[in-house]
C-alpha angles and dihedrals in degrees: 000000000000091000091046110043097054081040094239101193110218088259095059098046096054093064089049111100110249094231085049092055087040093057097038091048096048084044089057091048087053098056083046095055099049086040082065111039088054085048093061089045097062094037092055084055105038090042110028103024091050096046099049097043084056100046111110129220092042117257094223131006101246088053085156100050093054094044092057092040093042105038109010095057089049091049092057087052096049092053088053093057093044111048096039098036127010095044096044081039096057084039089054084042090045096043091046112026127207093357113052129175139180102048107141079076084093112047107065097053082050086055099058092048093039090053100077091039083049103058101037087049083065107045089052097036093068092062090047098046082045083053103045088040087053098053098037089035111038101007087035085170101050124133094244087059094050084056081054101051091039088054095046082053089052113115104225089052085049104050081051096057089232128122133185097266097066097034089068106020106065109321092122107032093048085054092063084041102060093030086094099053092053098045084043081053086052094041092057084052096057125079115251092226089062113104083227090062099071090037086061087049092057080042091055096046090043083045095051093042096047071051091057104052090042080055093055100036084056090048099046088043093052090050095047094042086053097048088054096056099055083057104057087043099058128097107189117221107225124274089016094076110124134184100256097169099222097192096051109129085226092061116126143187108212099165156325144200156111128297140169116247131211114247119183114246085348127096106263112273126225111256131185116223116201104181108194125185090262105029142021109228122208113196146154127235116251113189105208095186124345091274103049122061119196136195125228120198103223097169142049112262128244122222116233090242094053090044118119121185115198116166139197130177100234109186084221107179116163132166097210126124129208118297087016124112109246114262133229103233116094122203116201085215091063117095122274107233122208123225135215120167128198128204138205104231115230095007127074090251113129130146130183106220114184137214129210093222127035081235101061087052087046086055098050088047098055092040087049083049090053098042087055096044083052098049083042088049091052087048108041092095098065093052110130101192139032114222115231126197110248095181127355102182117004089085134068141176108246127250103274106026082056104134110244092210122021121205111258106257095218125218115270096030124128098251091047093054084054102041092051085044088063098039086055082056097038110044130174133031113354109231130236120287117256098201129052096190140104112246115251100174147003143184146158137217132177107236115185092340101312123104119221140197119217116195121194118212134174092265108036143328117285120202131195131172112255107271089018093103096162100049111073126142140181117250099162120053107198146130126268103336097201092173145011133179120185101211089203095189091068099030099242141136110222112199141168105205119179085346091305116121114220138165132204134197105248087210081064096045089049097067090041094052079048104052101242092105128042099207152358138212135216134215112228120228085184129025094195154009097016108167102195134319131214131189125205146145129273120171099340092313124104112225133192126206130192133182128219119186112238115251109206105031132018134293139034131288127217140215137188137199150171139227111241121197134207112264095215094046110031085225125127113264118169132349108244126207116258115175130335122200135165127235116203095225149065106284131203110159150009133213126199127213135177098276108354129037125215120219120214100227130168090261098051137265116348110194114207142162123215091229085058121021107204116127123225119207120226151254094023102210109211121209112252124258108247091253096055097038089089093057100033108024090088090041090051083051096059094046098049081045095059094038097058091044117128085233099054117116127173112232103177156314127252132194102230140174090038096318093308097110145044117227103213100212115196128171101259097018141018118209122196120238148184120262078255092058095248112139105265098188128033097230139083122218105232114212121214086237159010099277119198108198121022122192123178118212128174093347102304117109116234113216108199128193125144096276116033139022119214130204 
């Protein structure tokens, strides 16, 4: 130390102020510090570089390339150190003595050079420490272990009390590490009135942030690292292989681990979860040799943005063993298990997966949380609408459709921001529900200023001022409202309850919603087996068109109609009959455009005008020229395929490109046509998945199924 190495007799010392011995001593410790880590430093390379370059036969077969990651890296360190502090360090010993002063000189220009060393020593030194872990560790009698164990052996390592492990594990990162609690113990020592006082403070902060992006460099290597090595440890089922883009500088590893699965009749089998920042992998274990274990992806994986979480305790005891049929018998001694399933949103796809301890599922859970707020964060950008909360309490599922276990609505959703915007508005108690139905439809009209929400319900329309979403009330008390349109033009509810089309006065809903009328009553366009209506503008008339399925043959048969109005008045009195036609085939929909309207059949889009009913089927799919079949003939083929499936169902047409082109929207694909209908680009737009209901705002396309939406 400081007091023995300038032999500092007891007398001496005792004259010696005790802040002046503290921040000399800590200053020694400091230059021997420095002294040793460079030390290390040569030795690792001397010793350790040199031997393994000349063993032969190699030790392992990218000698180079740990040779460069492993020594190489170290050497550029060590000339840092050594040029910019521990020579201008002995020179300030050598030039004061045993009290020396004004030594943060030489950190921050230290900083500036170790930086660059630094970082590139730990994003090599994951994959060497992952080497050397692999042969002590899992080989344990390699050759590259015996080297090891020779070099630890080695005099000149052992004179200097260091070993292997610590040469590659942390010696030179610890050291940047500790260096600003040393200078901070200095610093303490120093007056504050010393120039050199301040000048340790600018140190300390250059010294903490140099810490900080080692930190981080350790961290981003590890991941990387990480990420590599699921890669390289996947083997892809067929049928379930994804692009995960490995080398994407967004890829991240959240967690993996093992986990028991839940196999119908069978004793639950081991599965290895990996969760990434874009999908959650499910795989088995596959040991190649005793010493490499593999990963194959047995099912299909789920993106991050499509996974739902939903969890039960189950007291799940069996006394099966492998390769038995679980038995009936259930013993109270036996191990509760703890259950979490995920689900695939929008596909079939679900699996149990089961935990040992209510905390490692607690654990899953919360990193599954994480992985989807981060993928939420990175996209939120792109988000083209804001949810708002149209009710939070007046409906409620009915007794027996209740869900028995609801999805978890994770921090940082959509849905979670506005319902903790409404229960900041609203706050207290929520109140009980009004209505014990599932939704069916739902629109809403501005009527004198104020805009209004109708809800249809399976026993009557509800109605609520926009924002009011507590105070809803039924005006209407009718059967199965599929489907209701407000022509505010006119003034008039348009609604199919039960399959009959009928149609109300607003000016006549708005006393009821109100409270100065009781009740209301509708006239009907259609008493029975109405399909679906749409309204929509030709040549400067609404129509509106409505579908009723033939009786005696097949097919469906259409009516249209227009709004009159009073000429005394200028109000909307009747709806008169305009034109009727038949189409020989299963109808869904109908979309209106400017001059012709398109029906959703069961055999795809019919395009047809009122002045000229012939229907035109679409999209009209042109041969190829000879110069273009090589490239499209194969894409032609997979849309005619798709087109002709079984499962295909036509959802709805969209002006598109300034109005220059049709988007075709299916429930599994969209394809993109000429105003003509003739496919205008040889390829189709897949969808994640079946959708059931499609809309198109503001030129984003909405993809509906019962458990995701999808812009």
């Amino acid at each position: 130390d400081w007091v023995s190495h300038w032999k500092i007799s007891a007398e001496e010392l005792n004259e010696i102020d005790r802040n002046t011995q503290e921040k000399q001593s800590h200053i020694f410790d400091l230059i021997k510090n420095e002294q040793k880590l460079v030390l290390h430093g040569k030795i690792l390379i001397e010793v350790f570089g040199k031997s393994f370059l000349k063993k032969n036969p190699p030790l392992i077969p990218s000698t180079q390339k740990f040779y460069q990651d492993a020594f190489l890296t170290v050497e550029e360190i060590i000339r840092t150190h050594q040029m910019y502090l521990l020579e201008p360090l002995l020179n300030k010993l050598n030039a004061q003595g045993k009290y020396i002063s004004g030594i943060a000189e030489f950190y921050i220009p230290w900083v500036t050079k170790a930086l660059i060393p630094y970082l590139k020593y730990c994003d090599k030194m994951v994959g060497v420490r992952e080497l050397i872990a692999y042969e002590t560790k899992v080989r344990k009698e390699s050759k590259f272990a015996e080297w090891l164990n020779e070099c630890d052996r080695d005099p000149r390592v052992v004179k200097a009390g260091v070993a292997s492990d610590r040469l590659f594990l942390n010696r030179f990162i610890s050291h940047v590490m500790q260096l600003p609690l040393t200078l901070g113990a200095i610093q303490k020592k120093t007056s504050p009135t010393d120039p050199e006082y301040r000048n340790l403070s600018k140190t300390i902060k250059a010294v903490k942030k140099l810490s900080s992006k080692i930190d981080s460099m350790q961290d981003c290597a590890a991941k990387t690292r990480a990420i590599r090595n699921v890669a390289s440890q996947l083997i892809w089922k067929n049928g379930c292989e994804v692009n995960m883009e490995w080398n994407s500088p967004e890829r991240l590893l959240f967690k993996r681990g093992n986990v028991s699965k839940k196999r119908d009749m069978w004793l639950d089998s081991s599965s290895h979860l990996v969760l990434m920042d874009n999908y959650l992998l499910m795989t088995e274990e596959i040991r190649e040799t005793a010493e490499i274990k593999r990963y194959k992806v047995s099912e299909r994986p789920i993106p991050i943005e499509f996974l739902l979480i939903q969890i039960s305790l189950l007291d799940r005891r069996t006394t099966t063993q492998p390769g038995q049929l679980m038995n009936g018998s259930i013993s109270q001694d036996e191990p509760i298990t703890y259950a979490f399933k995920v689900s695939y949103a929008g596909k079939t796809d679900s699996y149990t997966f089961y935990t040992n301890t209510d905390v490692e599922r607690k654990e899953w859970l919360k990193i599954i949380g994480e992985a989807q707020a981060s993928h939420r964060e990175r996209i939120k950008c792109n988000e083209p609408f804001k949810l708002k909360i149209l009710s939070d309490a007046a409906f409620a599922y009915e007794k027996e459709n209740f869900p028995r276990k609801l999805p978890i609505c994770s921090k940082g959703s959509g849905i979670e921001i506005a319902l903790q915007e409404t229960a900041e508005k609203f706050p207290g108690k929520i109140p009980r529900p009004l209505m014990y139905s599932s939704v069916l439809s739902s629109t809403s009209f501005t009527y004198q200023d104020i805009e209004y929400l109708l809800v249809g319900l399976d026993y009557g329309v509800y109605m609520a001022q926009s924002g009011e979403v507590r105070n809803w009330k039924r005006v209407l008390e009718l059967k199965s409202i599929s489907q209701m349109c407000v022509l505010e033009q006119f003034n008039v509810l348009v609604l199919l309850s039960d399959k009959i089309l009928q149609y109300y006065k607003i000016e006549n809903i708005i006393p009821v919603f109100k409270g100065t009328r009781t009740k209301t009553i509708g006239q009907k366009l259609s008493k029975q087996d109405v399909l679906f209506f749409k309204v929509g503008e030709q040549k400067g008339s609404t129509l509106l068109f409505y579908s009723k399925q033939k009786v005696s043959s097949s097919g469906c048969y259409f009516k249209v109609v227009i709004p009159k109005l009073e000429e005394a008045t200028g109000k909307f009195e009747y709806f008169e009959e305009h034109k009727k036609f038949n189409i020989q085939a299963d109808c869904s929909g109908l979309t209106i455009f400017r001059n012709t309207f398109a029906i959703h059949t069961a055999k795809g889009f019919e395009v047809l005008s009122l002045s000229m009913l012939q229907a035109q089927s679409i999209p009209i799919l042109s041969e190829p020229s000879t110069v273009q079949k090589k490239n499209v003939f194969s894409s032609l083929a997979l849309i005619r395929k798709k087109l002709s499936s079984a499962s295909c169902r036509p959802m709805g047409i969209f002006k598109i490109n300034e109005m220059k082109e049709l988007l075709l929207v299916y429930n599994e694909f969209a394809l993109i046509c000429s105003n003509h209908g003739v496919l205008s680009r040889i390829s189709l737009i897949p969808f994640t998945f079946r959708c059931k209901g499609v809309a198109f705002q503001d030129d984003f396309l909405v993809l509906v199924s019962p458990d995701v939406i999808e812009v």
